[in-house]
TILOTOR-784297 format. One record per residue (C-alpha): residue in one letter; x, y, z. Coordinates in Angstrom, 3 decimals. Layout:
<recs>
+---------+----------+----------+----------+
| residuo |        X |        Y |        Z |
+---------+----------+----------+----------+
|       a |        X |        Y |        Z |
...
+---------+----------+----------+----------+
</recs>
This chain:
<recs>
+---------+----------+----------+----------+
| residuo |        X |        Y |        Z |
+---------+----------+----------+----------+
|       x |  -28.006 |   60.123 |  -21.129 |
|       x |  -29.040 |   62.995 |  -23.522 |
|       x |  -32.540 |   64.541 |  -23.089 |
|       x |  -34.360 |   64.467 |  -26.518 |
|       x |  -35.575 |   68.330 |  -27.138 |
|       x |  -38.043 |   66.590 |  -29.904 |
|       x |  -39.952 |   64.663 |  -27.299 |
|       x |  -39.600 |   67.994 |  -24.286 |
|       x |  -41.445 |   69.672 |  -26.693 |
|       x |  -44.392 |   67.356 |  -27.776 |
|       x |  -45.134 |   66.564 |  -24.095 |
|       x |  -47.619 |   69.760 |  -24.761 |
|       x |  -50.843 |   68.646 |  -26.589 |
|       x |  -51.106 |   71.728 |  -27.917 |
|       x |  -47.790 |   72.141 |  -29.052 |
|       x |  -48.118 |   68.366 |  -30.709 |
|       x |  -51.417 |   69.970 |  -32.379 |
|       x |  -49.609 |   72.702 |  -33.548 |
|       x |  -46.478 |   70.630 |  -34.894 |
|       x |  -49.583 |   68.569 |  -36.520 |
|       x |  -50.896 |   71.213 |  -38.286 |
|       x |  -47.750 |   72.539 |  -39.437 |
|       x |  -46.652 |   69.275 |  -40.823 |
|       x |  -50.181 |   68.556 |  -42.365 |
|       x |  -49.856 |   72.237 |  -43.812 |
|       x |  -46.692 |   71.654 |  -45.159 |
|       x |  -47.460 |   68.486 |  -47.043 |
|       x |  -50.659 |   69.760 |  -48.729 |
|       x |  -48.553 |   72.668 |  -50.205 |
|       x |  -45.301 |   70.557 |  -50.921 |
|       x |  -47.907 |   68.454 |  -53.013 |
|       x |  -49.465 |   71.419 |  -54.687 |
|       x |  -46.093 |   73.142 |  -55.604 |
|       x |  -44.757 |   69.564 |  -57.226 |
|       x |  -48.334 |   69.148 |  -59.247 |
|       x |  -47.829 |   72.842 |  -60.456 |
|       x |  -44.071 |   72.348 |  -61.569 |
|       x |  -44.808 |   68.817 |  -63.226 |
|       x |  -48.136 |   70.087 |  -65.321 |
|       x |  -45.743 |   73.707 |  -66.022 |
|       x |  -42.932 |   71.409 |  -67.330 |
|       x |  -45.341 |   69.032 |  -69.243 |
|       x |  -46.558 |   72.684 |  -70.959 |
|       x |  -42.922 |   73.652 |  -71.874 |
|       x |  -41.911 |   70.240 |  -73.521 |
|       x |  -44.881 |   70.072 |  -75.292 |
|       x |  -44.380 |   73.888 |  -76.411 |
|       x |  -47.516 |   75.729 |  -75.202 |
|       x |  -45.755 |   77.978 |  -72.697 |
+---------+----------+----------+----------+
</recs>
């Protein structure tokens, strides 16, 4: 049976919390870079930029 690295290293709360954050962080900028390109693409079709 293989030993799942994934759950060896979540069995530290503050490793989860850190993994948390991290994820967390990573979604609110994913988010922010996809508004950014859709309102910059909206700006090129309509011909402002």
């Amino acid at each position: 049976m293989k030993r799942d690295p994934f759950k060896q290293y979540i069995k530290d709360p503050d490793r989860k919390a850190k993994l948390y954050l991290l994820v967390t962080g990573a979604m609110i900028v994913t988010t922010a870079l996809i508004t950014i390109g859709t309102i910059v693409f909206i700006l090129l079709i309509i011909g402002i930029i």
